[in-house]
C-alpha positions as CSV (number, residue, x, y, z in Angstrom):
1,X,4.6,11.7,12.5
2,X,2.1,12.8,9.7
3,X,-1.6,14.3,10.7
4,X,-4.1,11.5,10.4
5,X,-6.6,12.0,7.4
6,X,-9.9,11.9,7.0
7,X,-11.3,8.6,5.4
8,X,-12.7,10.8,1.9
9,X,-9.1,12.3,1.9
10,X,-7.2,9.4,0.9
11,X,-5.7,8.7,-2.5
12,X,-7.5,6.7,-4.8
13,X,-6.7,3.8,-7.5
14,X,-8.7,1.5,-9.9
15,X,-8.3,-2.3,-10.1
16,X,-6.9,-3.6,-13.0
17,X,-8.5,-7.0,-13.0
18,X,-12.3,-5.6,-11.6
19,X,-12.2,-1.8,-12.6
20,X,-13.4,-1.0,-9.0
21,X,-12.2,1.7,-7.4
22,X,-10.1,1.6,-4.1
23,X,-8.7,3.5,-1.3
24,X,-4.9,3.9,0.2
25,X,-3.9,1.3,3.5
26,X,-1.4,1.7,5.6
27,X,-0.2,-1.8,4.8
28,X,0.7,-0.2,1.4
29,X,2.6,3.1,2.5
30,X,5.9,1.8,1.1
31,X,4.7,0.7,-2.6
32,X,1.8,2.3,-3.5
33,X,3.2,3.4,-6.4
34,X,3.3,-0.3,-7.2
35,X,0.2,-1.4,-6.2
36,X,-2.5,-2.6,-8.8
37,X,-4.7,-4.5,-7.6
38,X,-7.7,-4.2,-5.0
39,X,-7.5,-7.5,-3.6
40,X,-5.5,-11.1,-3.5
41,X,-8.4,-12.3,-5.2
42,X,-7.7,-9.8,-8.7
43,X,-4.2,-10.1,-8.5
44,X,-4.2,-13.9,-8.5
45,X,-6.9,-13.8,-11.4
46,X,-5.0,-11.8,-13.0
47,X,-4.9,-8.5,-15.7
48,X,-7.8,-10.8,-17.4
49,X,-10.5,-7.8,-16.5
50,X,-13.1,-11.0,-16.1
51,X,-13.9,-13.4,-13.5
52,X,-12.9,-17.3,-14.8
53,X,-16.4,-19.5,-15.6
54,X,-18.2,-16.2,-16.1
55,X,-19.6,-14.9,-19.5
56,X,-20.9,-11.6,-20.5
C-alpha cells in the first residue's frame, strides 16, 4: 500500500474542452495517462474549447 498524499501533492492536468486545471482521483489510478477531460460535462461537449449557445 502507497503513503497517502497530501491534497497540494497530487498530479495535475488541464481540461481540453474548458482549459481548467484539475487534480488526480482515485477513480482514475488505472488510466490517468488517458484521461483528458475534467468532467462528463467537457468530454461530452467535446475538444470544441467552447460551451454550445455561448459566444465570445
Amino acid at each position: 500500500m502507497t503513503a497517502a498524499r497530501k491534497k497540494g501533492e497530487l498530479p495535475e492536468k488541464v481540461c481540453v474542452g474548458c482549459g481548467r486545471v484539475f487534480v488526480w482521483r482515485r477513480k482514475w489510478a488505472r488510466d490517468w495517462e488517458r484521461v483528458l477531460w475534467c468532467s462528463e460535462r467537457c468530454r461530452r461537449a467535446g475538444r470544441g474549447g467552447k460551451e454550445r449557445g455561448r459566444e465570445g
